[in-house]
C-alpha positions, -999 to 999 in steps of 0.1 A, spaced: -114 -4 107 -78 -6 114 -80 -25 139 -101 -52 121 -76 -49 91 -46 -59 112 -66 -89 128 -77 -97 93 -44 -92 78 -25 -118 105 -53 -143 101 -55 -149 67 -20 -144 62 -3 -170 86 -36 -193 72 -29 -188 36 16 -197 43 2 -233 64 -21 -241 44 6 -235 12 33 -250 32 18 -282 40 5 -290 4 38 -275 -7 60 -303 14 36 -329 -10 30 -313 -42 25 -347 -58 -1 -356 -32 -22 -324 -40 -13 -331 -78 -33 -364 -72 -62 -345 -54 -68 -320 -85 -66 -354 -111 -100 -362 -86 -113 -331 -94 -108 -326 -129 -120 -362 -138 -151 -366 -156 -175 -372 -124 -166 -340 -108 -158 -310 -130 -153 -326 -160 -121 -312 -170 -102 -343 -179 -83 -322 -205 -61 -309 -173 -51 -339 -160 -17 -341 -175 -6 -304 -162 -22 -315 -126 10 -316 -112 22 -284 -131 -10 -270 -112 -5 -278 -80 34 -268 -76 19 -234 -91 -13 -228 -71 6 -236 -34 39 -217 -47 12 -183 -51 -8 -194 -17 24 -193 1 38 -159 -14 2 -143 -12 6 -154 26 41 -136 32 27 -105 8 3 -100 28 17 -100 63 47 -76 49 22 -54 33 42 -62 -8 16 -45 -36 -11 -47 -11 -41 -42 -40 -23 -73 -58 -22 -92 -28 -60 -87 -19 -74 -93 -58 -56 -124 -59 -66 -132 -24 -106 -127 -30 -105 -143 -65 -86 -171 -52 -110 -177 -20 -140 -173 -42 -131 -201 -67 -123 -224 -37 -152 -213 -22 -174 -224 -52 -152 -257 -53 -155 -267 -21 -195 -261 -19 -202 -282 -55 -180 -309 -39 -202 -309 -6 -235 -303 -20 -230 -327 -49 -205 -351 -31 -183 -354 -55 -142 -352 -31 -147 -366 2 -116 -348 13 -106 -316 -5 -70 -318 4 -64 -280 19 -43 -292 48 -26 -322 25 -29 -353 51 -18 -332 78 -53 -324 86 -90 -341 69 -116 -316 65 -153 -326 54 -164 -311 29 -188 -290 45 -158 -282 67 -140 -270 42 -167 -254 28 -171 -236 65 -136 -231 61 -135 -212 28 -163 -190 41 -148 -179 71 -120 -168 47 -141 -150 24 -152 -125 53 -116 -119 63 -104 -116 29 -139 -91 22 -126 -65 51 -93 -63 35 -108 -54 4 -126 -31 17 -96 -14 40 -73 -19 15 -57 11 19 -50 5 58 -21 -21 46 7 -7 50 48 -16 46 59 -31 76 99 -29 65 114 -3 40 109 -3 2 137 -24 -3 138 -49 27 99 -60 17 107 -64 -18 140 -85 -8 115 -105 17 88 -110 -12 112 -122 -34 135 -143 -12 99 -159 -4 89 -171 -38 125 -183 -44 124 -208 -11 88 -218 -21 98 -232 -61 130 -245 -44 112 -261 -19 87 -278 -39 117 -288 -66 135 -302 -38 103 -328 -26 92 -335 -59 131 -352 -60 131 -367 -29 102 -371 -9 79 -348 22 101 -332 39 73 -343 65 55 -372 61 14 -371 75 4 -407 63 0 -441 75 31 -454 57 51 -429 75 86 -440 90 80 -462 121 42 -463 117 32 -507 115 11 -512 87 -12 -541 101 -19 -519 131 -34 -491 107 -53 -515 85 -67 -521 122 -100 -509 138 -101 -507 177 -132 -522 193 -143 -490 209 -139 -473 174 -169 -453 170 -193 -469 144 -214 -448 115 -246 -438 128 -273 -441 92 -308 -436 90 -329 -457 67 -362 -447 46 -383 -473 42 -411 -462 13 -446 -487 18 -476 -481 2 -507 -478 27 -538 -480 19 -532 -468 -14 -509 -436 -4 -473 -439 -3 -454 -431 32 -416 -430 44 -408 -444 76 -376 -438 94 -355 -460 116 -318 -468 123 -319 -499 100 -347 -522 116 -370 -532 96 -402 -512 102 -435 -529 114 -459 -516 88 -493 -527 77 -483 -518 42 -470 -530 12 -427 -525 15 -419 -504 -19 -380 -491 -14 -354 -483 8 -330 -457 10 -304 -449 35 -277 -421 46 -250 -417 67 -255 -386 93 -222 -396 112 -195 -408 98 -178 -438 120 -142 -448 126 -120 -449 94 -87 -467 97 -58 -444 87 -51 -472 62 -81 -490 47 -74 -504 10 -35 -518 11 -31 -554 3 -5 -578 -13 -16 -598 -38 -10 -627 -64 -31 -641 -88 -41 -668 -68 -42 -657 -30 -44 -629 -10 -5 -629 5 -9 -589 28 -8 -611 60 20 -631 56 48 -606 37 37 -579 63 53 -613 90 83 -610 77 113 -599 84 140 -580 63 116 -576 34 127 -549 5 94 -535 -13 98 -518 -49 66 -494 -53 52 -488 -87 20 -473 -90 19 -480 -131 47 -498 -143 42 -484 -179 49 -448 -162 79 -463 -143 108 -433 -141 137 -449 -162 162 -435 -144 146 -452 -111 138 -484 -129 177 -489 -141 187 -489 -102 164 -521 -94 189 -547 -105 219 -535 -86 192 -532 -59 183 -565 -59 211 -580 -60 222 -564 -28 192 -566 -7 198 -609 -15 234 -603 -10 230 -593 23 201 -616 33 169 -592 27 134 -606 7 127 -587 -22 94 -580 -40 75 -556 -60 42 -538 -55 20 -524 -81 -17 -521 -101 -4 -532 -132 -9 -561 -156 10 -592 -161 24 -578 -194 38 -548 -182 53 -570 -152 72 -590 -177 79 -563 -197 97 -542 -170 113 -576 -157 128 -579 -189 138 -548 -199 160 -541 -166 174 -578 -158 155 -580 -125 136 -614 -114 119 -610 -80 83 -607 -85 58 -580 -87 22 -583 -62 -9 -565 -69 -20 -536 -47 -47 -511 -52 -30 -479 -73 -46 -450 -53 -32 -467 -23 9 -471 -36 5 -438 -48 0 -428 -12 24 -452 3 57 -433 -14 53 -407 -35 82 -419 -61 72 -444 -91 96 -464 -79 100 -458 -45 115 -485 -22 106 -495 16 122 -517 42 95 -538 61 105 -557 90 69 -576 104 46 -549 86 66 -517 98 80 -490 80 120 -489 90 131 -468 54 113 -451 28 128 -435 0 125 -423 -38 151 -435 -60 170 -405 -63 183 -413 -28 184 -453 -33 223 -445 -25 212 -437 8 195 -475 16 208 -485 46 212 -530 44 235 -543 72 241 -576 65 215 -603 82 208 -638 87 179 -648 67 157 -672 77 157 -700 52 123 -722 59 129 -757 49 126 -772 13 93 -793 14 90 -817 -15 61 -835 -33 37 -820 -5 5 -797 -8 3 -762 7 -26 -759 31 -30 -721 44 -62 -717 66 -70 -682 68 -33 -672 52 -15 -693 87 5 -726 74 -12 -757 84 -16 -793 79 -38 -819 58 -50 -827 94 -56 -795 103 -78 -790 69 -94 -821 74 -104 -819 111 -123 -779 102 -162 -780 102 -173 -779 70 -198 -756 81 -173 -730 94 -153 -728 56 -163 -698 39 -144 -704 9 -116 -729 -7 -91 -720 -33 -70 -751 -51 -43 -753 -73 -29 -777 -88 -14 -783 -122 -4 -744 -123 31 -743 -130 33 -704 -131 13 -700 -99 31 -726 -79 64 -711 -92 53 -677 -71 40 -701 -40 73 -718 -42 101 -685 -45 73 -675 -12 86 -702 9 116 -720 -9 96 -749 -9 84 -771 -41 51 -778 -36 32 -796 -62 1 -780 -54 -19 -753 -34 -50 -752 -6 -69 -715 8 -96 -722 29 -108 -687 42 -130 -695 73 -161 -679 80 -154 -651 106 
């Protein structure tokens, strides 16, 4: 039993301090993940929402120092309560998410590490036997240091964890897992390789036969049955190839813009998930921020999910101009974990990220920029978002246009074209080609 109790004892503790550490480094990240599960489709909680981030910094901060307890052998009966009640609500969590499939990703490793979750399910049970034979040889943990060095080590471990998660909760991940991550290129992880695995489904086609109704299975053919077709269902047994960044886009109210800012070069990007939850103290750096990035020859925009009020509103009320784009929320608040948190792009790739406590720390060497030339009296043509000519448009088969967008006689949307391309166009062709 000793022997089982010491293997036990290393496992779950080193398991329990990673697992705490890496949601600890993103507190806001796993903040987001219990919002998904308290909202009304999963546990119906909504009421906890607003202390989700109180929550989270709590729930990793104890994982951690359960971790360290146990591995020291601190108040060893403490340590293993907490442990099995902990395990068995996540164990319970994690099951109603995979049996009712309700999170898609439960967030135990943070985005260091995506489980299924039936995985994490797996996961959590594996614990649960661990965590059941140190309950049961509870009294084979022993101190490994003296009285006083384990209680000096037990403290000096919860300290480091709340000053830890203070300090990223300021700044940003002191390690960053995502697709937005220093360095990483944004249009290469919006992109799917052409060996990328694909989703394997199976279809169940319902026909009535002869009067009896009977299921027929294929991998989406339709079936050859001497029946009359009544439904179809389908599931997906294998998941395919997902993207590590599948829902970020940069949009106006008139055309889809992601392809060309993510071109450019020298481009400043303000992040605001909800501009009517904007940090104050962050939102009264943006004008002096602004000004610089122009002054030294940088692009400057802003990204965010809400409305055109609340643009003008924030515009406004903090004396900056350059204009706000529409992106998906869930997918700026995983870009930068600040609201607002600013990024350098130069041709879609991350060269700086930061929150706005550390704006100070914005690194823009002066550069030429690239002026394009002033275009008067003309009409923009864009054929599948790439600058092109009347000719051009005129010369497409009609047959391979998928869609055309004009406008014309929009002053506020041709105001946005124009601050694009320092043009003054009078009016504005999309044609999106069939692909």
């Amino acid at each position: 039993m000793k022997v089982l109790v010491a293997i036990s004892r290393i496992f779950v503790g080193v398991l329990f301090i990673i697992s705490g550490l890496i949601k600890l480094n993103d507190p806001l990240g796993f903040s987001y993940k219990l919002q998904e599960y308290f909202s009304a489709d999963v546990l119906n909680m909504e009421f906890l929402i607003p202390y989700a981030l109180m929550i989270s910094v709590l729930v990793v901060v104890f994982e951690v120092v359960l971790g360290v307890f146990l591995i020291i052998g601190y108040k060893a009966k403490f340590t293993v309560w907490s442990l099995l009640l902990m395990i068995v609500f996540f164990t319970f969590l994690t099951f109603y998410s995979a049996y009712f499939d309700k999170v898609k990703d439960c967030g135990c490793f943070g985005d260091a590490l995506k489980l299924t979750p039936w995985e994490s399910f797996t996961k959590d049970l594996v614990l649960l036997f661990f965590i059941l034979i140190l309950f049961l040889g509870v009294k084979h943990i022993k101190p490994v240091f003296g009285k006083l060095q384990t209680t000096i080590l037990a403290l000096l471990s919860f300290i480091f964890s709340l000053w830890f998660g203070y300090h990223v909760l300021l700044h940003l991940p002191a390690k960053d897992f995502r697709g937005y991550k220093i360095g990483a290129n944004i249009q290469e992880g919006m992109s799917t390789p052409e060996d990328a695995p694909k989703p394997i489904q199976e279809f169940y086609w319902k026909f009535n036969v002869n009067g009896e109704e009977k299921v027929f299975i294929t991998d989406g053919s339709y079936p050859e049955v001497e029946g009359d077709y009544v439904s179809v269902d389908s599931e997906v047994i294998k998941e395919g190839y997902t993207p590590p960044i599948y829902d970020f886009s940069i949009e106006s109210a008139e055309a889809d813009l992601t392809e060309q800012f993510l071109n450019e070069d020298n481009l400043i990007v303000v992040v605001s998930y909800d501009l009517n939850k904007i940090e104050a103290q962050g939102a009264v750096k943006l004008k002096g921020l602004q000004d610089e990035a122009r002054r030294q020859g940088y692009n400057i925009i802003g990204l965010t999910a809400s409305g055109a009020d609340a643009k003008q509103r924030i515009k406004d009320a903090y004396n900056i101009d350059f204009e706000f784009y529409l992106c998906d929320e869930k997918a700026l608040k995983t870009v930068v974990r600040a609201n607002p948190g600013i990024l350098e792009l130069d041709k879609g790739t991350v060269k700086q990220k930061l929150h706005y406590n550390d704006l100070e720390y914005l690194e823009l060497p002066k550069v030429e920029r690239k002026v394009k030339p002033v275009i008067s009296d003309d009409v923009l043509y864009l054929i599948d978002n790439e600058i092109s000519t009347e000719e051009e448009y005129k010369a497409l088969n009609t047959e391979d246009i998928k869609e055309i967008y004009i406008t014309k006689d929009n002053q506020k949307a041709m105001d946005s074209i124009n601050a694009i391309y320092n043009s003054n166009y009078s009016g504005f062709v999309q044609i999106v080609l069939k692909k």
